[in-house]
C-alpha positions in Angstrom: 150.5 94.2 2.5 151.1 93.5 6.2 148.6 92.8 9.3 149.2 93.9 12.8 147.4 93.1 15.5 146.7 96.2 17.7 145.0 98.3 20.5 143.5 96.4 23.2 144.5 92.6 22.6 148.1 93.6 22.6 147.5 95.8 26.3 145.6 93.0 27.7 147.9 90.3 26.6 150.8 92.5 27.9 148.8 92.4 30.7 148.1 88.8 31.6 144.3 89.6 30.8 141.9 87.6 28.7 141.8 88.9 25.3 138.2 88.5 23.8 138.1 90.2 20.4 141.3 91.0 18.2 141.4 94.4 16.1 144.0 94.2 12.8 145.4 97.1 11.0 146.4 96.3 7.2 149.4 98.5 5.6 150.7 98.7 2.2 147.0 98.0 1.0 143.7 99.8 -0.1 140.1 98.8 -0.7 140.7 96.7 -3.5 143.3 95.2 -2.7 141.4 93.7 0.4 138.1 93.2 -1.7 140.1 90.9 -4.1 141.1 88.6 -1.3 137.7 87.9 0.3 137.6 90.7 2.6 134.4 92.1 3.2 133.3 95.7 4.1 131.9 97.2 7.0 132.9 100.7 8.1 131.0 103.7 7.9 133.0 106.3 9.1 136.8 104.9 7.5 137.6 101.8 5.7 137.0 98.5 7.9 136.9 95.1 6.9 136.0 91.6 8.1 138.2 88.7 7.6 137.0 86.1 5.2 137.9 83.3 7.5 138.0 84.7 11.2 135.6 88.0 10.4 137.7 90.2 12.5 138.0 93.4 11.9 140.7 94.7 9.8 141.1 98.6 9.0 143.5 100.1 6.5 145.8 102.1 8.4 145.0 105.8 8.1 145.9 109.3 9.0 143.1 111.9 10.3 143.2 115.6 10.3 141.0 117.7 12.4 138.5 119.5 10.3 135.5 120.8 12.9 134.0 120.2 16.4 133.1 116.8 18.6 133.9 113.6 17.5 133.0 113.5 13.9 134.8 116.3 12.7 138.0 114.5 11.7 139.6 113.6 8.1 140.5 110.4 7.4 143.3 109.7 5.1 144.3 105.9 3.8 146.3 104.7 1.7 149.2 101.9 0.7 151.8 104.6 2.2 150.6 105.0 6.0 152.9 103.5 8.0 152.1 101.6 11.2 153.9 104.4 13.0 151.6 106.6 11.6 148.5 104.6 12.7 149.7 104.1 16.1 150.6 108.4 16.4 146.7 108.6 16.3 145.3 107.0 18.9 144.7 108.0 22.3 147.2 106.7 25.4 150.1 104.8 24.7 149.0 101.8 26.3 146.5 101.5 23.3 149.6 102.3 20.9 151.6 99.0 20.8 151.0 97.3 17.7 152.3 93.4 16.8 153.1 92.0 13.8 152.3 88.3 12.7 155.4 86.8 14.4 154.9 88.7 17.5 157.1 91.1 17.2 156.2 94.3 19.3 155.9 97.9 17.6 156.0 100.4 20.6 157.6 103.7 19.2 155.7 105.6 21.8 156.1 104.2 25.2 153.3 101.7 25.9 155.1 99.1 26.7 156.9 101.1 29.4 153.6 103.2 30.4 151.9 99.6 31.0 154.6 98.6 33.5 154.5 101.8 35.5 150.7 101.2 35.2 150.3 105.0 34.0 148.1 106.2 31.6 149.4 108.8 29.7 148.6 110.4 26.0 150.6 109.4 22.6 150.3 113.1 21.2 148.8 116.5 21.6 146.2 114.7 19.4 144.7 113.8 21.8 143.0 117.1 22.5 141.4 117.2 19.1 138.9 114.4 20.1 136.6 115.2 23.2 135.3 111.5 23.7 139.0 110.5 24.6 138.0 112.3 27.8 136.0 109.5 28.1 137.7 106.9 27.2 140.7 107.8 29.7 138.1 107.7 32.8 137.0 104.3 31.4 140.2 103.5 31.5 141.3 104.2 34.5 138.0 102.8 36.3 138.6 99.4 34.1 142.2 99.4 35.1 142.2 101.0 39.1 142.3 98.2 40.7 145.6 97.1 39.0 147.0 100.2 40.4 146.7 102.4 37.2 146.4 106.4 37.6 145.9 109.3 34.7 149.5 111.1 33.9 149.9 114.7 35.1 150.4 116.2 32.0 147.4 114.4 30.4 145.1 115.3 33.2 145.8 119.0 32.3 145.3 118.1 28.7 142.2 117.0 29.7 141.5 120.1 31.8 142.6 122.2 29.5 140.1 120.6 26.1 137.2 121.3 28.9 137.7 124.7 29.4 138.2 125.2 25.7 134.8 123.6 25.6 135.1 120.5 23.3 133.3 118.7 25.7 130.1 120.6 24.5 130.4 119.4 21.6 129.9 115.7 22.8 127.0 113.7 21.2 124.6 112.2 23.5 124.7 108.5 22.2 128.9 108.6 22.5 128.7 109.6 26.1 125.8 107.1 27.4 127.8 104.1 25.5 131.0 105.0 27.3 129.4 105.8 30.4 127.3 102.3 30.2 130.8 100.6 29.1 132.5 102.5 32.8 129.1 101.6 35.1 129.9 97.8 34.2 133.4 97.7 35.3 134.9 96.9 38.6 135.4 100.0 39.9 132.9 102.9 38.4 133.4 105.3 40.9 136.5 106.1 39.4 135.3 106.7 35.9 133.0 109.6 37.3 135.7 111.0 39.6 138.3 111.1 36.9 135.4 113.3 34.9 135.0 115.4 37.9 138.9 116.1 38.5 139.0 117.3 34.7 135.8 119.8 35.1 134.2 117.6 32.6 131.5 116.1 34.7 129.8 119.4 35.4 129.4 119.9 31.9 128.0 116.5 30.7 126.3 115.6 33.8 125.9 117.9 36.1 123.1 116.5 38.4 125.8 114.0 39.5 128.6 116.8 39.6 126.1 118.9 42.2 126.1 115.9 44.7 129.6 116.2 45.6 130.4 118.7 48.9 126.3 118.4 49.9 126.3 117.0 53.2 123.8 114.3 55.0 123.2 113.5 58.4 126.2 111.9 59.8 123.6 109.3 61.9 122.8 108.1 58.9 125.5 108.5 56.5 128.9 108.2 58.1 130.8 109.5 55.2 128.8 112.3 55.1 129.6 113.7 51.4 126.1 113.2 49.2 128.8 112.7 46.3 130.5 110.0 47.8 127.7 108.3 48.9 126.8 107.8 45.4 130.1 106.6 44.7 130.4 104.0 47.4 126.9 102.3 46.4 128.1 102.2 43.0 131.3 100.3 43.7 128.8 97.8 45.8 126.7 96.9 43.0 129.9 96.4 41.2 131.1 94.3 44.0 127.8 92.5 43.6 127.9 91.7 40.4 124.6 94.0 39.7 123.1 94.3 36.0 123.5 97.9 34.3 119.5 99.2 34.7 120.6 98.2 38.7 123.9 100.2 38.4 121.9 103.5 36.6 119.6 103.4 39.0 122.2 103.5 42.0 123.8 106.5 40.4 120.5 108.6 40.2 118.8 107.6 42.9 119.9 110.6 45.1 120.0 113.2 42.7 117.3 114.9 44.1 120.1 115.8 47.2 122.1 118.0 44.9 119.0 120.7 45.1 118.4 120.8 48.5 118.6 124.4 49.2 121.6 125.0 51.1 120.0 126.2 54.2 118.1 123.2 55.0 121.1 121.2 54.8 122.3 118.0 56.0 118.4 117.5 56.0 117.4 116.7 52.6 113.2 116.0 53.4 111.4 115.1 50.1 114.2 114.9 47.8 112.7 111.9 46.2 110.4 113.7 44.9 112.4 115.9 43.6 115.1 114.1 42.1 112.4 112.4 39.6 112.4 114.9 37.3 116.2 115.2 37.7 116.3 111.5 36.8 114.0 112.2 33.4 116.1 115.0 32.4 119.1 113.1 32.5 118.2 110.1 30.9 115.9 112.0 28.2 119.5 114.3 27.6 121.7 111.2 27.6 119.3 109.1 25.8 119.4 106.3 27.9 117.4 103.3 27.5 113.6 103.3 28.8 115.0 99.5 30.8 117.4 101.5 32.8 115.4 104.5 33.0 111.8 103.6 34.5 114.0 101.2 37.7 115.9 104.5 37.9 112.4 106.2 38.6 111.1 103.5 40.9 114.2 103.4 43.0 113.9 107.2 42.9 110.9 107.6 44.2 110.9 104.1 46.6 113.6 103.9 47.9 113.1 105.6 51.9 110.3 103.5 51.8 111.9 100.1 51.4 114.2 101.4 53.9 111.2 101.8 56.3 109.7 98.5 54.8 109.0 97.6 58.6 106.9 100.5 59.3 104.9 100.6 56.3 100.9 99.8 56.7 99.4 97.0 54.8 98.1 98.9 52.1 101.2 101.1 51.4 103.1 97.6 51.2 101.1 96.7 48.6 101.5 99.7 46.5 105.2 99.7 47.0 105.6 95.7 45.6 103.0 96.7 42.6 105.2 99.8 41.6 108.0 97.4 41.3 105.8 95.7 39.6 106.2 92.0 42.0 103.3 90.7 40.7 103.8 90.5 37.1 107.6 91.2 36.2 109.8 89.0 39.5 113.2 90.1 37.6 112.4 93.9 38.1 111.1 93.7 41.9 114.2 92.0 42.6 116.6 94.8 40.6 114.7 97.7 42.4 115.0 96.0 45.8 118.8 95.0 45.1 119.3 99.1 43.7 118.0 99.4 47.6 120.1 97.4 49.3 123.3 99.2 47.8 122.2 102.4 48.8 122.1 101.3 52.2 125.7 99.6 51.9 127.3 102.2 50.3 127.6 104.2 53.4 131.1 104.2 55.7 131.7 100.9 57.5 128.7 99.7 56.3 129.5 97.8 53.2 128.1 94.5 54.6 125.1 95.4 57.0 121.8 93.0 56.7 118.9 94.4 54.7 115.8 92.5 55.8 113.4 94.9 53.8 114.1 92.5 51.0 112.7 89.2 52.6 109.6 91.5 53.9 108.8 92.6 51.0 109.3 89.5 49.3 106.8 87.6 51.7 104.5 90.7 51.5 104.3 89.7 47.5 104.3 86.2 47.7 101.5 86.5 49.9 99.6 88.4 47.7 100.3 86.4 44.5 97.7 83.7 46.8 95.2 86.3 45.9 93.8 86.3 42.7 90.8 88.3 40.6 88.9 85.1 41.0 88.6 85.2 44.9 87.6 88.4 44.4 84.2 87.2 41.9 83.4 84.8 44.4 82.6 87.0 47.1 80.3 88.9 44.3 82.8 91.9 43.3 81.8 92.5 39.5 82.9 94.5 36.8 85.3 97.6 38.2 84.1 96.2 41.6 87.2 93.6 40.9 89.6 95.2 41.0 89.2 97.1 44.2 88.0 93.7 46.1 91.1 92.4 44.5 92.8 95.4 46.4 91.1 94.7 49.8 91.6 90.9 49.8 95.4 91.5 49.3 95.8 93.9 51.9 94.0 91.5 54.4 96.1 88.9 53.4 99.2 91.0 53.9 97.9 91.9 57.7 97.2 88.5 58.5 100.7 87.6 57.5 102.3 89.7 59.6 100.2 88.3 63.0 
């Protein structure tokens, strides 16, 4: 029996990157054999185990076959005669194909090594076509890796091309693609995750509402770089640059969707489109089952977000409905995601990466100044039963205008 340490703590050592969690593959071994010494099972899908002492994962090297469509429809094969080399033959880029042993000795028979230093990433077999979610995985990939100067081989880029014509794609489960997708929004550079599924063909298929933004113009006066598409893109890389949780990212991606139906004769103009993008936005988070947390900001900002933009022009009362469907009086975290989803719309426009936003301190003092008002200032002046609530209403919106004397 022999342990190698494998996939990405190899890359990311080889890298000069932090390695967080180390994956093991066991050879010359079965079940029991691992059973007897303390391991302890987890895998569903193939034989995994958890170390005894460490509780990392270690998974008996195995073979897979294709035997139907999408990712499940594999073979799995183990046993005490799969060889490392064997292991490694199955995975997906060759930068994930370097395996070490226990005296840290390197096993690279298919490039990796070499593929890491030319910063390429590049396919380990034609494999790699059998398994549509590696179409995935490579624009992860390259979105985690971009900014160290990484780019998608030519020959696996028509791989990739070609498994999406053959349709494989289609045959994608919805959980596999929200959990790489969620994985890619969180990286430093997401944009390129979603244009290395556009330059394969596989975005239009898996999500299309985002696909339909790209080559819809917008005014130029207000969107330099023109290209609804790009637009998108560019506020996503700021709420990377910012540091912005996921549910702010989702929302950033979706919030224009409603441009990429904008009939083509009223275009750059693109009137009402967050009205229509909302049911866009349900349709794509109901078909990728995305969580309800990332979901509803992704209908706020949807639906809000010109009028944040126009914060300063806003009357009284439309203030107040604007900070209580971000919910500022009751949930502080979530009026300050929508209003940051906001602000990286307006910076992800050409040249404007850095531009002030002051519709987040006006609406900020608009609900602070609100809070002061409570449902018992609203009893005192006599306002009973469902009279409370809208003397509640009033006495806000009062307070708001004085406020802004």
């Amino acid at each position: 029996m022999k342990r190698y340490l494998v996939g990405g703590a190899v890359r990311d050592a080889l890298l000069g990157l932090a390695v967080h969690e180390r994956d093991w593959v066991v050879v010359g071994a079965d079940p029991d054999t691992l059973l007897a010494q303390g391991y302890r099972p987890v895998g569903v899908d193939f034989p995994v185990f958890l170390h005894p002492e460490t509780q990392e994962e270690h998974a008996l090297a195995r073979t897979e076959r294709k035997s139907g469509r999408g990712y499940h429809g594999f073979t799995f094969h183990t046993g005490p005669e799969v060889t490392i080399e064997d292991d490694l033959l199955r995975r997906d880029l060759t930068v994930n194909a370097i395996a070490q042993d226990v005296d840290g000795r390197l096993i690279d028979p298919y490039g990796g090594r070499a593929d890491i230093e030319a910063r390429v990433l590049r396919h380990v077999s034609e494999a790699f076509a059998e398994d549509p979610v590696r179409i995935l995985r490579v624009a992860r990939f390259h979105a985690r890796f971009a900014a160290l100067g990484f780019s998608v081989a030519p020959e696996t880029q028509q791989l990739m091309r070609q498994m999406v014509e053959a349709g494989e794609v289609d045959h994608l489960v919805a959980e596999r693609v929200w959990r790489e997708t969620a994985r890619a929004l969180m990286h430093d550079r997401p944009s390129v995750y979603f244009e290395t599924l556009r330059a394969c063909g596989a975005l239009a298929r898996i999500m299309p509402e985002i696909d339909a933004l790209f080559g819809v113009p917008q005014p130029a006066q207000y969107h330099p770089e023109i290209d609804s598409g790009r637009h998108v893109m560019m506020a996503l890389d700021v709420a990377a640059r910012e540091s912005a949780p996921l549910r702010v990212r989702v929302a950033v991606l979706l919030h224009d969707l409603g441009k990429g139906v904008t009939p083509r004769e009223h275009w750059p103009s693109h009137r009402g489109h967050e009205q229509t993008g909302i049911p866009l936005v349900r349709g794509f988070c109901a078909r990728l089952r995305v969580p309800h947390v990332c979901r509803d900001l992704a209908l706020a900002v949807t639906e809000n977000h010109l009028r944040v933009h126009r914060s300063e022009e806003l009357r009284a009362s439309t203030t107040l409905d604007l900070v209580e469907q971000f919910r500022g009086l009751r949930d502080p975290e979530y009026f300050e995601d929508a209003l940051w989803a906001c602000r990286c719309d307006v910076r992800g426009r050409l040249d404007r990466e850095s531009v002030d936003y002051p519709s987040i301190e006006r609406l900020r003092a608009a609900r602070d100044v609100a809070a002061t008002v409570q449902a018992s200032d609203a009893m005192a002046q006599g306002a009973v039963g469902p009279q409370i609530g809208e003397r509640l209403r009033q006495l806000r919106i009062a307070a708001i205008k004085r406020a802004r004397r």
